[in-house]
PDB file of N, CA, C and O in Angstrom, chain B, residues numbered from 101:
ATOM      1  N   UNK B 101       0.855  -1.168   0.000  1.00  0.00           N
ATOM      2  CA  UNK B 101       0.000   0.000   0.000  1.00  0.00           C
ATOM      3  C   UNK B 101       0.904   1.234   0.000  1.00  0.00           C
ATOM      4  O   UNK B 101       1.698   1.590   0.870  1.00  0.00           O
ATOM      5  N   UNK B 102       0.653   1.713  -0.979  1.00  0.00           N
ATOM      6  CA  UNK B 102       1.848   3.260  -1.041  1.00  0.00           C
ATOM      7  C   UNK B 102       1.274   4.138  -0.205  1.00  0.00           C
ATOM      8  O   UNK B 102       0.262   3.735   0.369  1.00  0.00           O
ATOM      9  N   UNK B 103       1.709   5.428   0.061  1.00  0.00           N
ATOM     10  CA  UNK B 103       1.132   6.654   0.530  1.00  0.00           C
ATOM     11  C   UNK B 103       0.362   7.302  -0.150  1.00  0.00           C
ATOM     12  O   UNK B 103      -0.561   7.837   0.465  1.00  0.00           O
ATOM     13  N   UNK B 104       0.457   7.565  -2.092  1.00  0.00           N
ATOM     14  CA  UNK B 104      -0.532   7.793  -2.611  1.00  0.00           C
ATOM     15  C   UNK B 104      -1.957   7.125  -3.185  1.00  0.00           C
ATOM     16  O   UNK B 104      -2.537   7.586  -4.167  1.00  0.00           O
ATOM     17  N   UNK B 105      -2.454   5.917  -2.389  1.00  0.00           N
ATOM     18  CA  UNK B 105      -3.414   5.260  -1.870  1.00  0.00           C
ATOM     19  C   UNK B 105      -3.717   5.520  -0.797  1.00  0.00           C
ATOM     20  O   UNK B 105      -4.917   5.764  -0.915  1.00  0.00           O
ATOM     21  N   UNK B 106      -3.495   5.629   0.086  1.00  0.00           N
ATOM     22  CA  UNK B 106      -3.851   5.706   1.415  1.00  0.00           C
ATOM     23  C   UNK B 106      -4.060   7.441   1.378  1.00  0.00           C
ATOM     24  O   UNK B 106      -4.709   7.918   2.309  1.00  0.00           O
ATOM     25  N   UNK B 107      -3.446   8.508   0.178  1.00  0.00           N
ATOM     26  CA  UNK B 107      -4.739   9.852   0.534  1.00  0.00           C
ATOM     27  C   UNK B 107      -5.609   9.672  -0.668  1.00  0.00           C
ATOM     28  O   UNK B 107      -6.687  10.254  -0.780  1.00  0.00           O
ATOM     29  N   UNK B 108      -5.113   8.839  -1.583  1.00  0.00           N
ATOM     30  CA  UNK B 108      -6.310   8.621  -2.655  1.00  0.00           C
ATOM     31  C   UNK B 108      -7.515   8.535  -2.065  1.00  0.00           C
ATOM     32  O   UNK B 108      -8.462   9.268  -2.349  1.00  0.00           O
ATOM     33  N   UNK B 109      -7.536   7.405  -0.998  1.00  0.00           N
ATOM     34  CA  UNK B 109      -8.450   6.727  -0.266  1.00  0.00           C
ATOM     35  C   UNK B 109      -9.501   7.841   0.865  1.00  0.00           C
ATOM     36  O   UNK B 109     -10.644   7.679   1.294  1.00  0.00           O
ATOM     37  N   UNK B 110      -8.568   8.890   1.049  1.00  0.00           N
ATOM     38  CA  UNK B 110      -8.725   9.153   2.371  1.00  0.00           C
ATOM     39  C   UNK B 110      -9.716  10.752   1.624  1.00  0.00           C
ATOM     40  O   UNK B 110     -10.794  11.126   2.085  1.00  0.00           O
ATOM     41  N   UNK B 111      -9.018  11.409   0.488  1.00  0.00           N
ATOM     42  CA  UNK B 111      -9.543  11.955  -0.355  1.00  0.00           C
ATOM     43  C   UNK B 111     -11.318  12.102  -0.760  1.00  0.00           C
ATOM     44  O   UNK B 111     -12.240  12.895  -0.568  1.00  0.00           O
ATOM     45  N   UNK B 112     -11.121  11.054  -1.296  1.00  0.00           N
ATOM     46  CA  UNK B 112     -12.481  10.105  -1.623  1.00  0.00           C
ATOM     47  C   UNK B 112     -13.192  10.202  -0.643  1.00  0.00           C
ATOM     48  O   UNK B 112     -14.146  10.955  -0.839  1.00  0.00           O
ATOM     49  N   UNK B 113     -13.124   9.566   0.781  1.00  0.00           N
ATOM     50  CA  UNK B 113     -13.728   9.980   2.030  1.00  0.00           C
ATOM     51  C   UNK B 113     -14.479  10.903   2.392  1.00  0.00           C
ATOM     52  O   UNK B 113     -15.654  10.999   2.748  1.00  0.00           O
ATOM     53  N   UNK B 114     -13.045  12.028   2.153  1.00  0.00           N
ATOM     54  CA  UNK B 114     -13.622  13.358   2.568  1.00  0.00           C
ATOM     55  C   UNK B 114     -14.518  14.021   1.505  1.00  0.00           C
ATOM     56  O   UNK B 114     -15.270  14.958   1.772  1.00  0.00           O
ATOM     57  N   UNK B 115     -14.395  13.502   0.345  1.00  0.00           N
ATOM     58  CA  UNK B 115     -15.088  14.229  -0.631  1.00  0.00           C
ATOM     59  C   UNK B 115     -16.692  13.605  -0.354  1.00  0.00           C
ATOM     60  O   UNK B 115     -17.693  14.321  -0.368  1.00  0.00           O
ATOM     61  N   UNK B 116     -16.701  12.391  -0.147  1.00  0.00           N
ATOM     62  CA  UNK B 116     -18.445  11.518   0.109  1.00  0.00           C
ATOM     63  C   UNK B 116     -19.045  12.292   1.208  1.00  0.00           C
ATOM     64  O   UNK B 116     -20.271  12.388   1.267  1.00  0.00           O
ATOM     65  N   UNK B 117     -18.235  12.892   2.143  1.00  0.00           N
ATOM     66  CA  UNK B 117     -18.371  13.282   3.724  1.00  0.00           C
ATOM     67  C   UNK B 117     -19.176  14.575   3.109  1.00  0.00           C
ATOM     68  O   UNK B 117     -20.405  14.637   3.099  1.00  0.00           O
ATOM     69  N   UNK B 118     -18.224  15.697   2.545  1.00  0.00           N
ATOM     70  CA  UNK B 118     -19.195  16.819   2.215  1.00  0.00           C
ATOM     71  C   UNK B 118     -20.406  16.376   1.432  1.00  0.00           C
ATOM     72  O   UNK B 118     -21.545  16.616   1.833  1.00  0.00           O
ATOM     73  N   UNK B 119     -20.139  15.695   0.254  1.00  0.00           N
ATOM     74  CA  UNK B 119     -21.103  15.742  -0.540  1.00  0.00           C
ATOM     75  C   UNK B 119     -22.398  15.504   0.484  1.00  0.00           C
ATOM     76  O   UNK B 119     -23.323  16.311   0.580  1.00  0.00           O
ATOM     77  N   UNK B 120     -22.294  14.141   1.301  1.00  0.00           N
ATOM     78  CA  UNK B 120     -23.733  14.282   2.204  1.00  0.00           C
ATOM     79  C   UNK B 120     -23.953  15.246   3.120  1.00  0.00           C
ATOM     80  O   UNK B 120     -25.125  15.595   3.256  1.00  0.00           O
ATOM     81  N   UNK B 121     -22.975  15.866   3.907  1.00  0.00           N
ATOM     82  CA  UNK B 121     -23.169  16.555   4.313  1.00  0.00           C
ATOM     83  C   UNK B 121     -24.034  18.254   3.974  1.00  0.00           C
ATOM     84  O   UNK B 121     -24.867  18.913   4.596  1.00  0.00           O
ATOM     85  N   UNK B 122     -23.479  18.392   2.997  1.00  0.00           N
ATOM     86  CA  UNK B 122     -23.755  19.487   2.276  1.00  0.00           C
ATOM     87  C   UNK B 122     -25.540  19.695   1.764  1.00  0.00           C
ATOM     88  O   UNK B 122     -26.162  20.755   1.702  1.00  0.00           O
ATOM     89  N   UNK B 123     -26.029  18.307   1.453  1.00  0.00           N
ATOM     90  CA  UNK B 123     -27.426  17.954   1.524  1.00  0.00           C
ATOM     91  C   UNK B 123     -27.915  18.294   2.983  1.00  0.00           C
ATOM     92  O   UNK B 123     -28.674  19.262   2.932  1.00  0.00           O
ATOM     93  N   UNK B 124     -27.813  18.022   3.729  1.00  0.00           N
ATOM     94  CA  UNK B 124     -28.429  18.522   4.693  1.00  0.00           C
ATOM     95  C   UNK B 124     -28.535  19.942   5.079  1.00  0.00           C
ATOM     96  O   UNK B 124     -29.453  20.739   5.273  1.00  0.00           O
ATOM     97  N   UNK B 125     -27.049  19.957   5.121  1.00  0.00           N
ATOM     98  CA  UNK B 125     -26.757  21.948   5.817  1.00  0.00           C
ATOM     99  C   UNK B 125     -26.822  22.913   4.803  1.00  0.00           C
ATOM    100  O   UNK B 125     -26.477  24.071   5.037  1.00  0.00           O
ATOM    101  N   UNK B 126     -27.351  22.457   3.364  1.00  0.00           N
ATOM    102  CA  UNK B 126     -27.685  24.176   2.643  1.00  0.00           C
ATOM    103  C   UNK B 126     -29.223  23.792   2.742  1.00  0.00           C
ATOM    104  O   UNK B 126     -29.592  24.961   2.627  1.00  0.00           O
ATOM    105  N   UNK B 127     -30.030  23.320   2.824  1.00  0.00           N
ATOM    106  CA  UNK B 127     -31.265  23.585   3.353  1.00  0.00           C
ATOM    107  C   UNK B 127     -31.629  24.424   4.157  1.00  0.00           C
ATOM    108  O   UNK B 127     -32.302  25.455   4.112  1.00  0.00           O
ATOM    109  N   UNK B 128     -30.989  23.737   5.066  1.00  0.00           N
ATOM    110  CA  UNK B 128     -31.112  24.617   7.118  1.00  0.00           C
ATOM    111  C   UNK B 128     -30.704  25.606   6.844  1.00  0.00           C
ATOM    112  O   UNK B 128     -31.392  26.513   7.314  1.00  0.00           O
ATOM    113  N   UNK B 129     -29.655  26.019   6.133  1.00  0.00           N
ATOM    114  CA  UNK B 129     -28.754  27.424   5.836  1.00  0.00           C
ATOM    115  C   UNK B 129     -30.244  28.124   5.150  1.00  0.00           C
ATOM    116  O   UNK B 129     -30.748  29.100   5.705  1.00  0.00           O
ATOM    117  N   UNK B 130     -30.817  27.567   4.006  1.00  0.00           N
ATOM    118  CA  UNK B 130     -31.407  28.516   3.469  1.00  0.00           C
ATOM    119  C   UNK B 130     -32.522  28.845   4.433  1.00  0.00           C
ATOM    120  O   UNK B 130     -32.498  30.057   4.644  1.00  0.00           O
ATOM    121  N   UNK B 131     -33.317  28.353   4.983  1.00  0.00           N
ATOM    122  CA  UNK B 131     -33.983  28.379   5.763  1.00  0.00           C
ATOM    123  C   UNK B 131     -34.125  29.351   7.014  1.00  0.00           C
ATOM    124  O   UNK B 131     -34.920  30.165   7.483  1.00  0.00           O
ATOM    125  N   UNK B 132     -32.871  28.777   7.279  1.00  0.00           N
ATOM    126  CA  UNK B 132     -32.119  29.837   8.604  1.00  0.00           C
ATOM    127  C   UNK B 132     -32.292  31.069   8.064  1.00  0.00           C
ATOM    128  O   UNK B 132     -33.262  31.700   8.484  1.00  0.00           O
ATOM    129  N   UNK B 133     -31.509  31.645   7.131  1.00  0.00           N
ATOM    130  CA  UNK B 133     -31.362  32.739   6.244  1.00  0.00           C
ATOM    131  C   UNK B 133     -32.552  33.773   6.451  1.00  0.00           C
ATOM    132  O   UNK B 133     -32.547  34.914   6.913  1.00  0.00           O
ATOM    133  N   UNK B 134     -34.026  32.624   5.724  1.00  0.00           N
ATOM    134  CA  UNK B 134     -35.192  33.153   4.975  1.00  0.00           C
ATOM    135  C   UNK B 134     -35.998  33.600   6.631  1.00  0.00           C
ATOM    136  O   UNK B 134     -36.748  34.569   6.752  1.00  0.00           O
ATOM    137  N   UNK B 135     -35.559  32.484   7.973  1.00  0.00           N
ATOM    138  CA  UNK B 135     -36.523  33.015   9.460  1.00  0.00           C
ATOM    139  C   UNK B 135     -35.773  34.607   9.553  1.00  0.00           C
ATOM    140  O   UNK B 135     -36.318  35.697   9.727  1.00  0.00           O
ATOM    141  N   UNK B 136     -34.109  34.222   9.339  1.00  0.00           N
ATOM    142  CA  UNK B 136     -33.720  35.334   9.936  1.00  0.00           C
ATOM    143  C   UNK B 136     -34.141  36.965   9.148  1.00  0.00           C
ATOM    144  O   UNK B 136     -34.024  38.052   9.714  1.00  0.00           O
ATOM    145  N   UNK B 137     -34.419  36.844   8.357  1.00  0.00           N
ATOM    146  CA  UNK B 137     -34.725  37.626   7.281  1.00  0.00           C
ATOM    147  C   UNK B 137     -36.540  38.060   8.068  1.00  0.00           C
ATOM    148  O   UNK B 137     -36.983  39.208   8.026  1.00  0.00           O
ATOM    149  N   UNK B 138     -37.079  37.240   8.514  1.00  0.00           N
ATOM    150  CA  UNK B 138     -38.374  37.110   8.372  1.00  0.00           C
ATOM    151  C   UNK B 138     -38.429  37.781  10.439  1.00  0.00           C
ATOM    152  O   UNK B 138     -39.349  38.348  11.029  1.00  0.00           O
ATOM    153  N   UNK B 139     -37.555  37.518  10.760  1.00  0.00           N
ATOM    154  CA  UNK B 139     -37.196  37.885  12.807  1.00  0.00           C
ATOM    155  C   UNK B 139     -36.768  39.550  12.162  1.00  0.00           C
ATOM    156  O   UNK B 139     -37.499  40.434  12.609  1.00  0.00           O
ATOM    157  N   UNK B 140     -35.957  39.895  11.431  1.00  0.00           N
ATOM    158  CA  UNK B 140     -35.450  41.049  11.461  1.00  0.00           C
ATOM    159  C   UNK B 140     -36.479  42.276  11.135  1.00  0.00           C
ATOM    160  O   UNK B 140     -36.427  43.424  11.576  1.00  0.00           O
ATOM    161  N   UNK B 141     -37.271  41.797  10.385  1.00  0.00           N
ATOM    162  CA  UNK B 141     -38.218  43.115   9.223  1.00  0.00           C
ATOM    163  C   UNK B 141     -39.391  42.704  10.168  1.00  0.00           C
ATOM    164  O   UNK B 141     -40.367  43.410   9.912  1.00  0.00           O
ATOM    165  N   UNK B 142     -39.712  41.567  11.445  1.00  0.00           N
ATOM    166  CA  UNK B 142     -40.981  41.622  12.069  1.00  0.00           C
ATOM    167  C   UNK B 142     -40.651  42.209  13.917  1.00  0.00           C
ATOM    168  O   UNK B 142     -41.509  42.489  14.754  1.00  0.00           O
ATOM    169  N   UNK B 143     -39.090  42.241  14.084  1.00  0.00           N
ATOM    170  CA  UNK B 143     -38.141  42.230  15.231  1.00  0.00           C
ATOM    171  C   UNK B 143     -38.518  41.667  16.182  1.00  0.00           C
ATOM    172  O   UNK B 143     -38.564  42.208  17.286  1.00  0.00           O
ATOM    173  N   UNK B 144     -38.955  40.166  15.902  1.00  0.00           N
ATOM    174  CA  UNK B 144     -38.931  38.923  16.816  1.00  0.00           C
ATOM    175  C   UNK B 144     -38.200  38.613  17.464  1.00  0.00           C
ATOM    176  O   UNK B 144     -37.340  38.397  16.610  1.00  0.00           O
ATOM    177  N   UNK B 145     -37.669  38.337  18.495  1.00  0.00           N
ATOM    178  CA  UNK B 145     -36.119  37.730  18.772  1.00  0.00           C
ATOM    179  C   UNK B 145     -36.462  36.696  19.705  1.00  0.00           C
ATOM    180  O   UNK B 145     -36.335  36.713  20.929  1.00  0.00           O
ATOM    181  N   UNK B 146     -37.107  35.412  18.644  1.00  0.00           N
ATOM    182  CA  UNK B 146     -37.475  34.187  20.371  1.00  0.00           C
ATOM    183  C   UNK B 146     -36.238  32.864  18.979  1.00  0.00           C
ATOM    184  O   UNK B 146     -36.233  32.671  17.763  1.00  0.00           O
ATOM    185  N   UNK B 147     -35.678  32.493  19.815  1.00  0.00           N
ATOM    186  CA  UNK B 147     -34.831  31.734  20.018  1.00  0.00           C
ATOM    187  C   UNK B 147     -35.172  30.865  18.970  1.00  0.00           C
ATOM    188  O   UNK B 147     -34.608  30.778  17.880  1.00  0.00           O
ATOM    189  N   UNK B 148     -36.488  29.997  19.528  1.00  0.00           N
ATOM    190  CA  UNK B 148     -37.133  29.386  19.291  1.00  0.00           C
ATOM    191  C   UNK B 148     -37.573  28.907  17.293  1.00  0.00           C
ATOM    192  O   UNK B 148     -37.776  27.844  16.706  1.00  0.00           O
ATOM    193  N   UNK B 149     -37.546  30.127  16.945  1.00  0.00           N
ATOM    194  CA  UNK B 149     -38.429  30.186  15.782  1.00  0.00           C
ATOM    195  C   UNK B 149     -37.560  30.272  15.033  1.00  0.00           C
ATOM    196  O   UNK B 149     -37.950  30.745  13.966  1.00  0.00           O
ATOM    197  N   UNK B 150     -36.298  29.991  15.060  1.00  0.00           N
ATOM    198  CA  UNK B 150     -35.064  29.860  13.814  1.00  0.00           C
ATOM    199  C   UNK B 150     -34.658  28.688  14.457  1.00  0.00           C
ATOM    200  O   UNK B 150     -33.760  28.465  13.646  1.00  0.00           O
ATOM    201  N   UNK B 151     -34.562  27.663  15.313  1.00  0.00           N
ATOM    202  CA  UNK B 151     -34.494  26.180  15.698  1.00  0.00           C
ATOM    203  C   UNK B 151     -35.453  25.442  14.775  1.00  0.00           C
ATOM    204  O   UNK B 151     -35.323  24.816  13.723  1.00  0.00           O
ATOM    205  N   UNK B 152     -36.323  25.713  15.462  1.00  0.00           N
ATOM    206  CA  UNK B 152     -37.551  24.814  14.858  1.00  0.00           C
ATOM    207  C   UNK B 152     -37.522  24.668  13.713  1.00  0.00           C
ATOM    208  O   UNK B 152     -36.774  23.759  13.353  1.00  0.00           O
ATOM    209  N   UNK B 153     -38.220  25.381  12.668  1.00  0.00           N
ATOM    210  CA  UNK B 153     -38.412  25.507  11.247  1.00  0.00           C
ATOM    211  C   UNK B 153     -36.760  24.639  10.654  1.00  0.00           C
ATOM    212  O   UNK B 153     -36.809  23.945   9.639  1.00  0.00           O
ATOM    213  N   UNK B 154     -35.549  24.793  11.354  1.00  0.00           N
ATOM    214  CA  UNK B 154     -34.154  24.170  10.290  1.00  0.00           C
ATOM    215  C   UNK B 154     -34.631  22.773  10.700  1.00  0.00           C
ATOM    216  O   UNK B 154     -35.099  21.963   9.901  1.00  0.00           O
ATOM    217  N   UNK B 155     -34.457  22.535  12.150  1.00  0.00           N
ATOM    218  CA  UNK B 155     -34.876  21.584  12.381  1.00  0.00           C
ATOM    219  C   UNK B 155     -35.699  20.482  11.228  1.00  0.00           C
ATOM    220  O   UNK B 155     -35.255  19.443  10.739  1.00  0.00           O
ATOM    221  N   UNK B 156     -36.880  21.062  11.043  1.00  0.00           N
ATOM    222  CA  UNK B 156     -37.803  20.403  10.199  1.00  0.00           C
ATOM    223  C   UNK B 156     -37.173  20.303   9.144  1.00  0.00           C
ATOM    224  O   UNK B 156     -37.387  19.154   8.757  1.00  0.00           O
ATOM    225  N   UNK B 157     -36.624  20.729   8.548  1.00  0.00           N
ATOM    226  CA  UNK B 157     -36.355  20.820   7.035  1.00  0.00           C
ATOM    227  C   UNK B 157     -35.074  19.798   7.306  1.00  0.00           C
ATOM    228  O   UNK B 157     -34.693  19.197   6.302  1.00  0.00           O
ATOM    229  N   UNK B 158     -34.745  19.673   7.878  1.00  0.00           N
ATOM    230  CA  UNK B 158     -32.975  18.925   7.948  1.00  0.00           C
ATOM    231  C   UNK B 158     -33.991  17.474   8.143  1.00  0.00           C
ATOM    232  O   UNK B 158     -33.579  16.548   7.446  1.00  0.00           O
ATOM    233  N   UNK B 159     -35.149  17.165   8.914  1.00  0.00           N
ATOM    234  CA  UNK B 159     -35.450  15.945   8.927  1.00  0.00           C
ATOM    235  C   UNK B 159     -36.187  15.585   7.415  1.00  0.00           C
ATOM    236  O   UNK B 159     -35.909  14.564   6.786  1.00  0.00           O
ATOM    237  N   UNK B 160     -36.926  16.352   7.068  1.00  0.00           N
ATOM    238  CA  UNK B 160     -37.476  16.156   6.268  1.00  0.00           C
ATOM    239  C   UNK B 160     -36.601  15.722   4.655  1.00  0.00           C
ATOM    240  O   UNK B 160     -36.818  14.925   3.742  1.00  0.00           O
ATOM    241  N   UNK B 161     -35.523  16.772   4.973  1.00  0.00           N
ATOM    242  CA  UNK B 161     -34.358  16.136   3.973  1.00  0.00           C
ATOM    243  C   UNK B 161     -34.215  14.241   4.014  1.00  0.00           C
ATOM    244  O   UNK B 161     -34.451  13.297   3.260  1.00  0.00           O
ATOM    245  N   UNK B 162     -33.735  14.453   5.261  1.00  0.00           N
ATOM    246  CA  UNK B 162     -32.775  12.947   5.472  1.00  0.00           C
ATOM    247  C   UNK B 162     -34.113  12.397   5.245  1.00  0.00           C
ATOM    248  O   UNK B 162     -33.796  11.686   4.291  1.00  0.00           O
ATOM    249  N   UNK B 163     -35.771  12.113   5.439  1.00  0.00           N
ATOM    250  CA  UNK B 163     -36.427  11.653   5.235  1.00  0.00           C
ATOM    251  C   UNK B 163     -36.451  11.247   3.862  1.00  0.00           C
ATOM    252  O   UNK B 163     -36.957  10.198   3.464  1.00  0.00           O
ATOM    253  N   UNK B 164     -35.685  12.425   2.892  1.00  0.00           N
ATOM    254  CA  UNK B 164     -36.323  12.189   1.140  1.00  0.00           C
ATOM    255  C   UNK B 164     -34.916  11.995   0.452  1.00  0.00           C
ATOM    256  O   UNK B 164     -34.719  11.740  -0.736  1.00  0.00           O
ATOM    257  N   UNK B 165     -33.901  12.184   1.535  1.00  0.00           N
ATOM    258  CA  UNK B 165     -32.570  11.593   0.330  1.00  0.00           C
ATOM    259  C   UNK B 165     -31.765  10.850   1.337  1.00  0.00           C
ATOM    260  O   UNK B 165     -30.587  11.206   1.321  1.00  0.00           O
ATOM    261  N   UNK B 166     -32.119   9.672   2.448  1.00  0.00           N
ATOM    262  CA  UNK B 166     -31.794   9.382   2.831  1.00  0.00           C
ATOM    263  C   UNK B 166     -31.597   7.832   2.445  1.00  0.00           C
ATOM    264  O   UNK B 166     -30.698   7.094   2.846  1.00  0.00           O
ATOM    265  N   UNK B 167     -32.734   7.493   1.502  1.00  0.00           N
ATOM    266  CA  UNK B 167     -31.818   6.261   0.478  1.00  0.00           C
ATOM    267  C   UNK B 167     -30.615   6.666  -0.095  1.00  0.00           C
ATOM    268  O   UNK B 167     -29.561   6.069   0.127  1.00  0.00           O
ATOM    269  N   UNK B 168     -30.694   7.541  -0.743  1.00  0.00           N
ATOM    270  CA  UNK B 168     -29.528   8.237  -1.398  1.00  0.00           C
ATOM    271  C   UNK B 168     -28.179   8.177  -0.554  1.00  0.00           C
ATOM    272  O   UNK B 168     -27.267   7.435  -0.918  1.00  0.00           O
ATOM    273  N   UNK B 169     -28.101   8.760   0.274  1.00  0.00           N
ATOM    274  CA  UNK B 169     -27.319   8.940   1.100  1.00  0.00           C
ATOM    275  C   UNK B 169     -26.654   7.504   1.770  1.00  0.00           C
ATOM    276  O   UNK B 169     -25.455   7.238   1.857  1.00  0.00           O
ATOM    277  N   UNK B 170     -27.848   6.641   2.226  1.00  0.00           N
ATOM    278  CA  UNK B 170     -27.295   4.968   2.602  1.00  0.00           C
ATOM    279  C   UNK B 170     -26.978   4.250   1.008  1.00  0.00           C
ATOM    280  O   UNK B 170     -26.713   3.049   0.955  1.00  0.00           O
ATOM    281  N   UNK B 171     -27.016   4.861   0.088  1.00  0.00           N
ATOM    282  CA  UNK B 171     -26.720   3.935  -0.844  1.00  0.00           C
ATOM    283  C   UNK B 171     -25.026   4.591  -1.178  1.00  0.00           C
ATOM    284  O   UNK B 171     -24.013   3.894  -1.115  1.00  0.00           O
ATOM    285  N   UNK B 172     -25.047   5.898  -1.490  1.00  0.00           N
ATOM    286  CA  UNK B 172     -23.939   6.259  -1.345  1.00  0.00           C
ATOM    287  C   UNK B 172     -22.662   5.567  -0.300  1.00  0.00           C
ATOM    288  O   UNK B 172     -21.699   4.896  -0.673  1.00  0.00           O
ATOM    289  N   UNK B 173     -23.001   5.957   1.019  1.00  0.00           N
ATOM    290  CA  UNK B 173     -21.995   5.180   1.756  1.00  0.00           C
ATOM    291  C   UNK B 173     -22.017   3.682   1.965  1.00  0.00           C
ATOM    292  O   UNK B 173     -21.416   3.097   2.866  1.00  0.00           O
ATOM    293  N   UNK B 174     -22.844   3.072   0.952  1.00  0.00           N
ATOM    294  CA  UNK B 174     -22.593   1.377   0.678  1.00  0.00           C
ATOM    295  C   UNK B 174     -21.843   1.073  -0.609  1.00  0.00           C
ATOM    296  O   UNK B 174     -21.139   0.079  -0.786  1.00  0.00           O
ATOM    297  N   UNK B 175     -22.056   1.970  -1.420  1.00  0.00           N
ATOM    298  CA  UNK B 175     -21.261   2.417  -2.559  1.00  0.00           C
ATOM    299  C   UNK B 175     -19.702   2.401  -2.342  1.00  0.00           C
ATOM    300  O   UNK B 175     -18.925   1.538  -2.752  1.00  0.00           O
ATOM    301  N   UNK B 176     -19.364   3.674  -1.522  1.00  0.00           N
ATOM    302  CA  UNK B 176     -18.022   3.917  -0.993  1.00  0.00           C
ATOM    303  C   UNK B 176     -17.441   2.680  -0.282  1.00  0.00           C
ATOM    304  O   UNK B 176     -16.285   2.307  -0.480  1.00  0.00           O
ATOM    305  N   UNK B 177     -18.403   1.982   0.659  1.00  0.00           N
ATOM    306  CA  UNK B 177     -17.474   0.667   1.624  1.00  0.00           C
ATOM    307  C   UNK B 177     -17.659  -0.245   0.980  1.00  0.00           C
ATOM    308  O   UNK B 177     -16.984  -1.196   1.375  1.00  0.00           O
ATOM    309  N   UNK B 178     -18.498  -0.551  -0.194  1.00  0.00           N
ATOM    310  CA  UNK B 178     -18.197  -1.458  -1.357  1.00  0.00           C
ATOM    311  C   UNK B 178     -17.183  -1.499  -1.772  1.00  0.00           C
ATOM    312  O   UNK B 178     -16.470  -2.502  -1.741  1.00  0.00           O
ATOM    313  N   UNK B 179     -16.808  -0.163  -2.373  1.00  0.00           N
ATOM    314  CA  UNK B 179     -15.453  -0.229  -2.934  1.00  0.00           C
ATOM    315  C   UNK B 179     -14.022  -0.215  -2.198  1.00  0.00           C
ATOM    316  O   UNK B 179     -12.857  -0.362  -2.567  1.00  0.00           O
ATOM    317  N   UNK B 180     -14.429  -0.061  -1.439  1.00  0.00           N
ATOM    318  CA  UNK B 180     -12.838   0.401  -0.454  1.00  0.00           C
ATOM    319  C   UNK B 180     -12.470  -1.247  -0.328  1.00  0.00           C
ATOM    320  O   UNK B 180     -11.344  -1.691  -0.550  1.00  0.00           O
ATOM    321  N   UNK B 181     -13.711  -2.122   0.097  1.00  0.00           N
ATOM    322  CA  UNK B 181     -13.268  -3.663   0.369  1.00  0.00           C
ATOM    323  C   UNK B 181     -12.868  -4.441  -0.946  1.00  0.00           C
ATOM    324  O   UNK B 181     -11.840  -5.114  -1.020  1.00  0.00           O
ATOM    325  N   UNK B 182     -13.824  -4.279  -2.032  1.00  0.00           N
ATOM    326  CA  UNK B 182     -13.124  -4.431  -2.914  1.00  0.00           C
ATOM    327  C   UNK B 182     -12.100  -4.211  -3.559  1.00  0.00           C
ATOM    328  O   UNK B 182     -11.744  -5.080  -4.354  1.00  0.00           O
ATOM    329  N   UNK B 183     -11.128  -2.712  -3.391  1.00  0.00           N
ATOM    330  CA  UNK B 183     -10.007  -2.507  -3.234  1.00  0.00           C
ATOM    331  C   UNK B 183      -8.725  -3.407  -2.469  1.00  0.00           C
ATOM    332  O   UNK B 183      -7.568  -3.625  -2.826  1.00  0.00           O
ATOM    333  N   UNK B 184      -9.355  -3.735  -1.489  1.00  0.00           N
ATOM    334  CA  UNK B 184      -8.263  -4.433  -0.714  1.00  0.00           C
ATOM    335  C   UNK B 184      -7.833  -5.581  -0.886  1.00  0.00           C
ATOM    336  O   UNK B 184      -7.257  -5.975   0.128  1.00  0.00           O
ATOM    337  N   UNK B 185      -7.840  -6.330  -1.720  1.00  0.00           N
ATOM    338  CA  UNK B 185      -6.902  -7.413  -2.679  1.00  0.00           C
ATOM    339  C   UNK B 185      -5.880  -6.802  -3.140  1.00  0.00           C
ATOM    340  O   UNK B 185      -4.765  -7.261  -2.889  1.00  0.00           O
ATOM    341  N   UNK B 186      -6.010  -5.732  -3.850  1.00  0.00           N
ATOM    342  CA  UNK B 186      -5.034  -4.726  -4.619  1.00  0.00           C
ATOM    343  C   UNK B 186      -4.040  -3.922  -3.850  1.00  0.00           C
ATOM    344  O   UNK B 186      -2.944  -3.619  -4.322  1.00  0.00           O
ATOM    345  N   UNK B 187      -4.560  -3.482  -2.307  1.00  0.00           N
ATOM    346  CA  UNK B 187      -3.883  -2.519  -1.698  1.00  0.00           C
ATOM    347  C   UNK B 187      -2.434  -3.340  -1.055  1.00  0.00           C
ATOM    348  O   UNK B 187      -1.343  -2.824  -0.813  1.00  0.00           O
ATOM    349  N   UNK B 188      -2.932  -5.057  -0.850  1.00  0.00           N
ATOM    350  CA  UNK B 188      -2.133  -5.598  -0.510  1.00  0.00           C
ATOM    351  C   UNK B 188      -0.808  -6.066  -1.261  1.00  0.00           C
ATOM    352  O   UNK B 188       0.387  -6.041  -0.968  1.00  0.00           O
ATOM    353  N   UNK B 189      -1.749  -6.626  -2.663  1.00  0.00           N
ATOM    354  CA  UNK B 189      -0.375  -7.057  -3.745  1.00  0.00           C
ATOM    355  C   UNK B 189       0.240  -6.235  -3.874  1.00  0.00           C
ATOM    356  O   UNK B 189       1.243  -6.320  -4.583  1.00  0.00           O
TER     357      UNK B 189
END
């Protein structure tokens, strides 16, 4: 196993890591954005009402791309094991 496998590998990782990640947190971001936008021009300030609403939307995500997401990281540990015949020779 060289060193440029092992960040090939590690690369790859980090790149699957944002990609799901990133599904979740620009939702909430936009969201967040659109309460805070919506607290400022009404000058609300309860805690409460920029939790909630990301909240929902972050579940409701993982609710609708959360095959996606488990297929993805079965995808990735598919391959990494299948790799490892190779990493050894």
């Amino acid at each position: 196993m060289t060193p440029e496998s092992v960040i090939s590998i590690g690369q790859q990782a980090v790149y699957l890591v944002l990609q799901l990640i990133a599904i979740l947190l620009l939702p909430s971001l936009a969201v967040g954005l659109i309460v805070s936008v919506f607290q400022a021009a009404t000058q609300i300030n309860e805690q409460t009402l920029s939790f909630i609403p990301k909240l929902v939307v972050a579940f409701v995500v993982l609710l609708m791309a959360g095959p996606w997401i488990m297929g993805q990281l079965i995808g990735y540990t598919t391959r990494l094991y299948q790799g490892i015949p190779g990493m050894i020779g």
